[in-house]
N, C-alpha and C positions, 0 to 999 in steps of 0.2 A: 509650293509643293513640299511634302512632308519630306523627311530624308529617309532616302532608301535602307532598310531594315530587312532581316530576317529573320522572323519568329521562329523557334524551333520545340515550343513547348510540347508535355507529352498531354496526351486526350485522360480523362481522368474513371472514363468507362472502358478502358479497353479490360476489365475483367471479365466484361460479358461477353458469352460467348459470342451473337450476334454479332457484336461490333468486332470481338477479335478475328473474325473469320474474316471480314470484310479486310479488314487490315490485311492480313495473310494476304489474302487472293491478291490485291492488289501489287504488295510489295514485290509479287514476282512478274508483274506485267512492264514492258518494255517502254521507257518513255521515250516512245513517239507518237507521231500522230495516229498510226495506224494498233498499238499498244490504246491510245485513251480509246478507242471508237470500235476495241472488239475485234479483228481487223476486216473494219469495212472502212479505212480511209479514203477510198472513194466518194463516200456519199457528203466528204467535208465541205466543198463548194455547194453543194445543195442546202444544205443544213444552212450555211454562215447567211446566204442569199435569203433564203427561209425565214431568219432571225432577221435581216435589216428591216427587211419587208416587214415585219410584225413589227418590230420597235419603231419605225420610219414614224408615224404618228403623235406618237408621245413625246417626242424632241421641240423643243421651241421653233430650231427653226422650220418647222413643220404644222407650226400650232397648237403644239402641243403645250405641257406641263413641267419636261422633263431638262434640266440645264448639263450643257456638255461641258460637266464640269468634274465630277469627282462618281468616279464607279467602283463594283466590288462584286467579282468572279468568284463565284463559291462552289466548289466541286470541282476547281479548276484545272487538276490536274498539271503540264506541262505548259497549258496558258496560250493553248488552241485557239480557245474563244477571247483571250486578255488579245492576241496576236492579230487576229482576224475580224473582231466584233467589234469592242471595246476600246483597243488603243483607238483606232483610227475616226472614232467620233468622240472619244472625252479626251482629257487632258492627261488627268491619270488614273490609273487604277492601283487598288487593292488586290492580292489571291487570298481565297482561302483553300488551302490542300493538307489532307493529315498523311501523304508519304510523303517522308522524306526525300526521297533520289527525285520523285517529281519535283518538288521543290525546287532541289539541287541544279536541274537541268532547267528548267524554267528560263532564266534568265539569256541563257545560251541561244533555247529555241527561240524566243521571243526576235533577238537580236538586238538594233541601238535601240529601239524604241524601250527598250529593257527599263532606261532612265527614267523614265515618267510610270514604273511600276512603282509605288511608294513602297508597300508593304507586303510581303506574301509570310502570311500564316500558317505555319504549319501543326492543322490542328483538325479533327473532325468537326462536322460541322453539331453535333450534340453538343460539344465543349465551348463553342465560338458562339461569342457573343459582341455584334457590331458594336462600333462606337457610337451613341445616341447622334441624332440631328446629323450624320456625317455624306449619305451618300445620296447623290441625283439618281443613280441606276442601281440598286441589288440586281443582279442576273447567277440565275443556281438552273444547272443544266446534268440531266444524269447524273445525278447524284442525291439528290431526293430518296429515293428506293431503297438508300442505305441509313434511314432513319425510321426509328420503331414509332406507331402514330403520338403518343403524347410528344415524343421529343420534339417531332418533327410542328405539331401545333407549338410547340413553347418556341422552335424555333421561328417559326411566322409569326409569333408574338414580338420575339428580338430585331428581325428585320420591318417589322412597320415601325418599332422607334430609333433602327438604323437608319430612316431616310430622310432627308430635308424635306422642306416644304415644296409640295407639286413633286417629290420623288416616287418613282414607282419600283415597283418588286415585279421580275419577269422572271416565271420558271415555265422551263418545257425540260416535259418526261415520258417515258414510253406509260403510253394507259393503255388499260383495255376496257373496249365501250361497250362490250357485259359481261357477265359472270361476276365472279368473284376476284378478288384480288388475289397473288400466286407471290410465293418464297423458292426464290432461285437460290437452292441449298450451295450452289458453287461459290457465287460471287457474295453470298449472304443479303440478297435485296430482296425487296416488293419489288412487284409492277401493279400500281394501282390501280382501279376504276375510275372513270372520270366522277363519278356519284363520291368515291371513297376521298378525293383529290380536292371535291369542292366541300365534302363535309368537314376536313381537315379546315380549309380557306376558313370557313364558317365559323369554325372552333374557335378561330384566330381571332375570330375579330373584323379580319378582313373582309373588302368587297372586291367583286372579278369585274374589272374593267372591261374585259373583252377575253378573248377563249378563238382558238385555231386551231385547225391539225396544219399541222406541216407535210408541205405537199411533195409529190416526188420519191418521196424513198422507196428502195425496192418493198414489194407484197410480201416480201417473207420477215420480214421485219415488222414488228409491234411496230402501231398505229404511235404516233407522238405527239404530243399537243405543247401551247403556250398557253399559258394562261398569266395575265398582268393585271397584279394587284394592288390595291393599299390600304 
């Protein structure tokens, strides 16, 4: 396992307004659990349950493709998903997070499993660029919405040759399944279309293994899907 590090580089777009709103909003949200999820940290148990369930297939020992060997949490925030998801079925993981204090607390929240966190970046994910051939799992959660579409295509170009062989790319994000895609002037995001999400995939290069809503969260909440790719 790699030695534990902490990147602290700066994003190299934060002159645009976009991304620097996104930054802002952020910087003043609380790192906890209830601070990454808006505060609906209730719905965390559903969501992680949600995620096994969908990833449960793609693991070898499931039949799958996917080895419980090396991951990488992008959008990761305080390491919710490194904590809950991620440690407990690979060995170790990667973050990638562009606040700082998230960062900073990360390791805290996480707890001893902290160790087997090799690397947390801290960087937007515009700026991030994986290591070639390095991970079994990319997993990018809520956090998508805060990349404008070519970025967000050149990033799905970065994560299919972030991944080993039989590695998959799992993102889930709030869609909506019509109309148009919407700009939350607050937090500086999309919420895309499922049509706007797979034309992106498409752009990539990429193919959708499979596609889900996540079930269970309260009705007043955007519809959320998985979709896993490579």
């Amino acid at each position: 396992m790699a030695e534990n590090t902490e990147s602290k580089n700066e994003d190299n777009t934060t002159s645009d307004p976009f991304y620097l709103n996104a930054k802002k909003y952020w910087a003043n949200v609380t790192p906890t659990v209830d601070g990454m999820l808006g505060g609906f940290a209730k719905i965390s148990p559903t969501d992680i349950n949600g995620s096994k369930a969908f990833l449960r297939p793609f693991l070898k020992i499931s039949g799958g493709s996917v080895s419980p060997n090396h991951a990488l949490d992008c959008g990761a925030g305080i390491g919710r998903v490194t904590k809950r998801l991620l440690l407990p079925i690979f060995e170790s993981v990667d973050m990638v997070e562009q606040d700082q204090h998230f960062c900073d607390n990360a390791r805290e929240f996480i707890g001893p499993d902290s160790s087997r966190v090799s690397n947390i970046f801290c960087t937007g994910l515009q700026s991030f660029t994986p290591a070639e051939k390095t991970y079994d799992l990319i997993w990018s959660q809520w956090v998508l919405g805060h990349l404008e579409d070519d970025d967000l295509i050149t990033f799905f170009k970065k994560c299919q040759k972030g991944l080993r062989e039989g590695g998959v790319f799992i993102l889930k994000e709030n869609i909506l399944e019509c109309g148009r895609k919407t700009l939350d002037d607050c937090d500086s995001s999309y919420t895309r279309t499922k049509e706007d999400m797979r034309e992106c995939i498409r752009k990539a290069g990429l193919t959708i293994l499979a596609e889900q809503k996540q079930k269970d969260f309260p009705k007043d909440l955007y519809p959320v899907y998985m979709f896993a790719v490579q």
